[in-house]
C-alpha positions as CSV (number, residue, x, y, z in Angstrom):
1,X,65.4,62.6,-60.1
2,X,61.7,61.3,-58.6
3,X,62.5,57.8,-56.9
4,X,61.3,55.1,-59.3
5,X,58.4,52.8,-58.5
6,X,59.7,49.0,-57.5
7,X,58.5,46.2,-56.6
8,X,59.5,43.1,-55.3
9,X,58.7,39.0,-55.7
10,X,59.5,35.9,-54.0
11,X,58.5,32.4,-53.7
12,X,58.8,30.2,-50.2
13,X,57.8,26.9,-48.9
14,X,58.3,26.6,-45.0
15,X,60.5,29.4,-45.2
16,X,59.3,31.7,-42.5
17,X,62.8,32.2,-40.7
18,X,64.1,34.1,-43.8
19,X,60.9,35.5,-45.1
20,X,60.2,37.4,-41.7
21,X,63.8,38.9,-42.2
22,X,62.9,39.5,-46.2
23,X,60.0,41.7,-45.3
24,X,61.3,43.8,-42.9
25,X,64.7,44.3,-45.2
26,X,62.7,45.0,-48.1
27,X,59.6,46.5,-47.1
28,X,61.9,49.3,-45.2
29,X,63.3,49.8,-48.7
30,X,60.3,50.2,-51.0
31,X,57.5,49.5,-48.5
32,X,55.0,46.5,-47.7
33,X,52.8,47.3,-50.7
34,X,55.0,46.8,-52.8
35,X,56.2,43.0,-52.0
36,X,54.5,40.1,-53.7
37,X,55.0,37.0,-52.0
38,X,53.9,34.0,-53.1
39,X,53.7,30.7,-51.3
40,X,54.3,27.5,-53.0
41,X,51.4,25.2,-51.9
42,X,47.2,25.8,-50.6
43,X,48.8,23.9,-47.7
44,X,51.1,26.6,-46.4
45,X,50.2,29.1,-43.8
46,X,50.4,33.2,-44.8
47,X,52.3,34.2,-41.5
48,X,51.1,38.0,-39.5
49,X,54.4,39.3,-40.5
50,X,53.1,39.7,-44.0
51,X,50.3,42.0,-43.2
52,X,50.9,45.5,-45.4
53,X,52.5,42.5,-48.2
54,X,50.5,41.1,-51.3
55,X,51.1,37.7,-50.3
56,X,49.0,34.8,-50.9
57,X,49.2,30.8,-51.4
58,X,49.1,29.6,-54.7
59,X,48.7,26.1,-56.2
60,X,52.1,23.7,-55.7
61,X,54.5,24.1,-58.2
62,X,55.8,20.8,-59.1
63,X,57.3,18.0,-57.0
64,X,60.9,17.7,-58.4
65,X,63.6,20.0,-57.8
66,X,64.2,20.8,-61.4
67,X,60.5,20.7,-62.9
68,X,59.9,23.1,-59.7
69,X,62.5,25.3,-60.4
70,X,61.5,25.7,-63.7
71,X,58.0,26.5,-62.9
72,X,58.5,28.8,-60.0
73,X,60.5,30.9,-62.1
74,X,58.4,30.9,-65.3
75,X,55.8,32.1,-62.7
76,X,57.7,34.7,-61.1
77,X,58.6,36.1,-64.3
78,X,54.8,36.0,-65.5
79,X,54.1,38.2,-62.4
80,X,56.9,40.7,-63.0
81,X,56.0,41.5,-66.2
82,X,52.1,42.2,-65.1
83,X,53.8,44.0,-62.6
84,X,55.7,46.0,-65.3
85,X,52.6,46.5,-67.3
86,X,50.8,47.7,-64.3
87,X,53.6,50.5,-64.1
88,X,56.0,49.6,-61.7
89,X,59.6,51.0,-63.2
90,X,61.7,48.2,-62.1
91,X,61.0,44.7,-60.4
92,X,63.6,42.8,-58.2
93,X,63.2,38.9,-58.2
94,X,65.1,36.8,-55.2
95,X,64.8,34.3,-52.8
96,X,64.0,35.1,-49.3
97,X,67.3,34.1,-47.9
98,X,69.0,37.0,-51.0
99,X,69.3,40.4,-50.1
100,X,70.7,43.4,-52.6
101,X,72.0,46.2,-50.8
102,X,74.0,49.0,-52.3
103,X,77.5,50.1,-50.5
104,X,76.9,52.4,-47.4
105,X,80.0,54.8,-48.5
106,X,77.4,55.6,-51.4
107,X,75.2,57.0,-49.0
108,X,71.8,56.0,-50.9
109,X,69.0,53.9,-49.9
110,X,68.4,50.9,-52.6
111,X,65.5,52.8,-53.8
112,X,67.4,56.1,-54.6
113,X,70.0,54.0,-55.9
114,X,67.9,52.7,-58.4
115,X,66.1,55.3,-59.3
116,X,69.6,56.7,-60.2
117,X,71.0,53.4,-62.3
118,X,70.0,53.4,-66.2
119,X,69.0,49.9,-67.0
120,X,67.8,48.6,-70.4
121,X,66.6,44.8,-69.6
122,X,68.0,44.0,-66.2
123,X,71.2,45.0,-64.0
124,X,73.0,42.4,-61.9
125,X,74.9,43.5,-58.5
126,X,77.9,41.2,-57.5
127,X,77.0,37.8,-55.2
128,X,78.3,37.2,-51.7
129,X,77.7,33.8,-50.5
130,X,78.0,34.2,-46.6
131,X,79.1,31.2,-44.5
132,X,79.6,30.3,-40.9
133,X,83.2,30.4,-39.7
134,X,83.6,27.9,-36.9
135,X,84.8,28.2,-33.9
136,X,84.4,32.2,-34.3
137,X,80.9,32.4,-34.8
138,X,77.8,31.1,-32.8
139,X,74.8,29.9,-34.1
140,X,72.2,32.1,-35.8
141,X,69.4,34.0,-34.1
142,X,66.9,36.5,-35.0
143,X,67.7,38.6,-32.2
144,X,70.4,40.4,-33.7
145,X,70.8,41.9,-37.1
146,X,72.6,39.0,-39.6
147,X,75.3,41.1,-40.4
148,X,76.1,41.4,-36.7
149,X,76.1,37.6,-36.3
150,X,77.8,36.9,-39.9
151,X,81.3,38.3,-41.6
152,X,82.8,36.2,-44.0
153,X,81.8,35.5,-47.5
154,X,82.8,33.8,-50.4
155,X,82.8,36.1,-53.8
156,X,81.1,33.8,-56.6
157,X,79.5,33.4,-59.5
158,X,76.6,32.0,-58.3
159,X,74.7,34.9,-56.5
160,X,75.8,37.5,-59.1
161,X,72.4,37.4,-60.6
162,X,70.4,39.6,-63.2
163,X,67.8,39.9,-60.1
164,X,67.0,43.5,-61.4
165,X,64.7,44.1,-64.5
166,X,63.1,46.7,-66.1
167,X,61.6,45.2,-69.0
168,X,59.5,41.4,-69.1
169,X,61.5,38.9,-69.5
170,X,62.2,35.6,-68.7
171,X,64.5,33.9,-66.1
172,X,66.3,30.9,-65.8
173,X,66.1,28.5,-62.9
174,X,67.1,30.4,-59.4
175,X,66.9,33.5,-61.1
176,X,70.6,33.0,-62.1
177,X,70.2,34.3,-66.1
178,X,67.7,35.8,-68.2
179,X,66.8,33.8,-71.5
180,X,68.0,35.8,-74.4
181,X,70.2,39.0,-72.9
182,X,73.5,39.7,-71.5
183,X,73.9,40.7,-67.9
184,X,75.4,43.7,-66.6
185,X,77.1,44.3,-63.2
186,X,76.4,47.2,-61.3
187,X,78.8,49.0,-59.6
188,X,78.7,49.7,-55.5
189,X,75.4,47.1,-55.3
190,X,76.0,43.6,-54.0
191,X,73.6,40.4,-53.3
192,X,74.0,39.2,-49.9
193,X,73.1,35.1,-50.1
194,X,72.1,33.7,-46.7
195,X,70.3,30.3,-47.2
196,X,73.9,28.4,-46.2
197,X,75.9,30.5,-43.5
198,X,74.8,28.3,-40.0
199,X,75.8,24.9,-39.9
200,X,73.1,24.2,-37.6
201,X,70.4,25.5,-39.7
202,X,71.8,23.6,-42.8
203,X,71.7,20.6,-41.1
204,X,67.7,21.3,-40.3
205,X,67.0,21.6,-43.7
206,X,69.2,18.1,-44.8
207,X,66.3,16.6,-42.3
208,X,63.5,18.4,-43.7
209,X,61.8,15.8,-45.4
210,X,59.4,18.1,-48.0
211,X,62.9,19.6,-49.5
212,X,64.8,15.6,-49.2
213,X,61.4,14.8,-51.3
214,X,61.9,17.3,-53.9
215,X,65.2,16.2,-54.3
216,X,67.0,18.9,-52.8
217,X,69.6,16.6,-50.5
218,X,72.4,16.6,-52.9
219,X,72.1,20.1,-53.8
220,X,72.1,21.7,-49.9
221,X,75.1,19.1,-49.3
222,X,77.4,20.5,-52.2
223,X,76.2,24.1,-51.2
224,X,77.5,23.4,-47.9
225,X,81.2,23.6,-48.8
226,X,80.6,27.6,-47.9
227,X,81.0,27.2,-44.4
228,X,84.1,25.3,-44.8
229,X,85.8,27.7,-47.3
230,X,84.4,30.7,-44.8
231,X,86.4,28.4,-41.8
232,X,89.5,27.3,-43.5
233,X,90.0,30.1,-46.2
234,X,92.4,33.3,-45.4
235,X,89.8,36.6,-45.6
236,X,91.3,38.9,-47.8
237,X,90.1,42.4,-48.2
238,X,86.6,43.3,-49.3
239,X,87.0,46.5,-51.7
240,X,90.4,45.2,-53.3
241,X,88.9,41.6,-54.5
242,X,85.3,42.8,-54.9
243,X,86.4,45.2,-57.9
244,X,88.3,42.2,-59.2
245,X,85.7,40.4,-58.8
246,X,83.5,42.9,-60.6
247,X,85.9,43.4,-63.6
248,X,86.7,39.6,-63.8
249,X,82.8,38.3,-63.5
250,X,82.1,41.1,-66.6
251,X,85.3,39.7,-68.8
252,X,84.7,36.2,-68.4
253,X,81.8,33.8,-69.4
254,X,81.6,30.2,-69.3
255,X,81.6,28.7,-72.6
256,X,78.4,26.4,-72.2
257,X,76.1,30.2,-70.9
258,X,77.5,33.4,-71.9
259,X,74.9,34.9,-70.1
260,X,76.2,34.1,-67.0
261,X,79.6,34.8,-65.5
262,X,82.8,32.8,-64.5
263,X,85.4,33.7,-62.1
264,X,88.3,31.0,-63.5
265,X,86.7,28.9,-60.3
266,X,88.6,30.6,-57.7
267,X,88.2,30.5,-54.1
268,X,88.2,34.0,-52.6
269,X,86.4,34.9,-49.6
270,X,86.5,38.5,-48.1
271,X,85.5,40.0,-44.7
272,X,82.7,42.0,-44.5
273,X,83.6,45.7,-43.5
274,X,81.4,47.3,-40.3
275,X,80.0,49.8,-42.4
276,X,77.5,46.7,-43.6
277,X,76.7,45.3,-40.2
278,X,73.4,47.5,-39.7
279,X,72.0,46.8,-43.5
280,X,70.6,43.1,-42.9
């Protein structure tokens, strides 16, 4: 089957430590052309490591954390389905601290994956929420793949997102449903979340006063807890729990969304096997 044609979008504000690593993840996978970055805000600087991107800087999207969110992702979703239209097959929608990468024991790249999956409206893969476990792992650099630096991860609900679509739609705030449809979760392809896996960094960003302004304190606090679950919890093994995972997260919805799954809230945080550590 001919390799589909897909595209990728983001949005960042003073993000460049993750965005460098999101364009060279992603533009190895479907190429340069074919990411569209957007930068929230006139006033932010288009770094040289976009060069080959579409990247530019639009207008600032809001100044709360929730009328933001909404509007970032009524925009990206605006711009996928143009993107659609133009004839892209498929677009992927993340943050630049999210990664989708399919199992290396499959031995395809995402593209050929893709190209490969049949999706009606979107496909989801499973969310890993990395964290820092301390006192076994240093701080974070960018002179070493992340997946050499970072091996634990908590399996939740929260980064199994329908990041994949095929058709216009539109998501919900941090691309964690699509208005209107059901999700579906993809077999042997998994979203690696990074934004909150070096205490160090996390603590930079509590101090960053443009987030503390948009109200984004309280949220980076609570997300925090992944270190401490990635520190204090027992890893179990990665292909046992991430089928239950996988099976549970497809059974079970919340009542309030049942376009979005539920795990019954449990704690369950796996080790990364090698085979990963050159992905990311």
């Amino acid at each position: 089957m001919a390799e589909k044609r897909i595209a990728a979008v983001t949005m960042v504000r003073n993000d460049d430590f993750y965005l460098k690593k999101w364009v060279e993840y992603y533009g190895g996978q479907l190429g340069k052309e074919n990411l569209y970055i957007y930068f929230d805000g006139k006033d932010q600087v288009i770094a040289p490591f976009c060069e080959g991107t579409n990247a530019r800087a639009e207008e600032k999207i809001g100044h709360q954390v929730i009328e933001a969110e909404k509007g970032r992702l009524k925009f990206l979703s605006d711009k996928a389905a143009a993107l659609l239209a133009d004839g892209y097959d498929m677009v992927i929608g993340v943050d630049a601290d999210e990664f989708i990468v399919v199992d290396p024991k499959v031995g395809k790249t995402l593209p050929e994956f893709l190209s490969d999956v049949s999706i009606g409206t979107s496909i989801s893969p499973l969310g890993l929420d990395f964290g820092q476990k301390l006192g076994e792992e240093g701080d974070i650099t960018d002179k070493e793949p992340f997946l050499h630096q970072r091996h634990y991860a908590q399996i939740g609900t929260r980064y199994t997102k329908p990041s994949i679509v095929a058709k216009p739609c539109i998501w919900g705030s941090g691309f964690h449903r699509i208005k209107g449809h059901n999700f579906h979760i993809c077999k042997d392809l998994f979203l690696f979340h990074f934004g909150y896996f070096d205490k160090k960094r996390l603590e930079e960003r509590f101090s960053d006063k443009d987030r503390l302004s948009q109200g984004w304190g309280k949220h980076m606090k609570k997300r925090s807890r992944t270190i401490r679950y990635a520190t204090n919890l027992p890893a179990l093994d990665f292909d046992r729990w991430t089928t239950f995972a996988r099976i549970c997260q497809t059974c079970i919805r919340p009542p309030y969304a049942l376009n979005k799954p539920a795990m019954f809230e449990l704690r369950i945080v796996v080790r990364i096997p090698d085979r990963f550590k050159d992905l990311v």
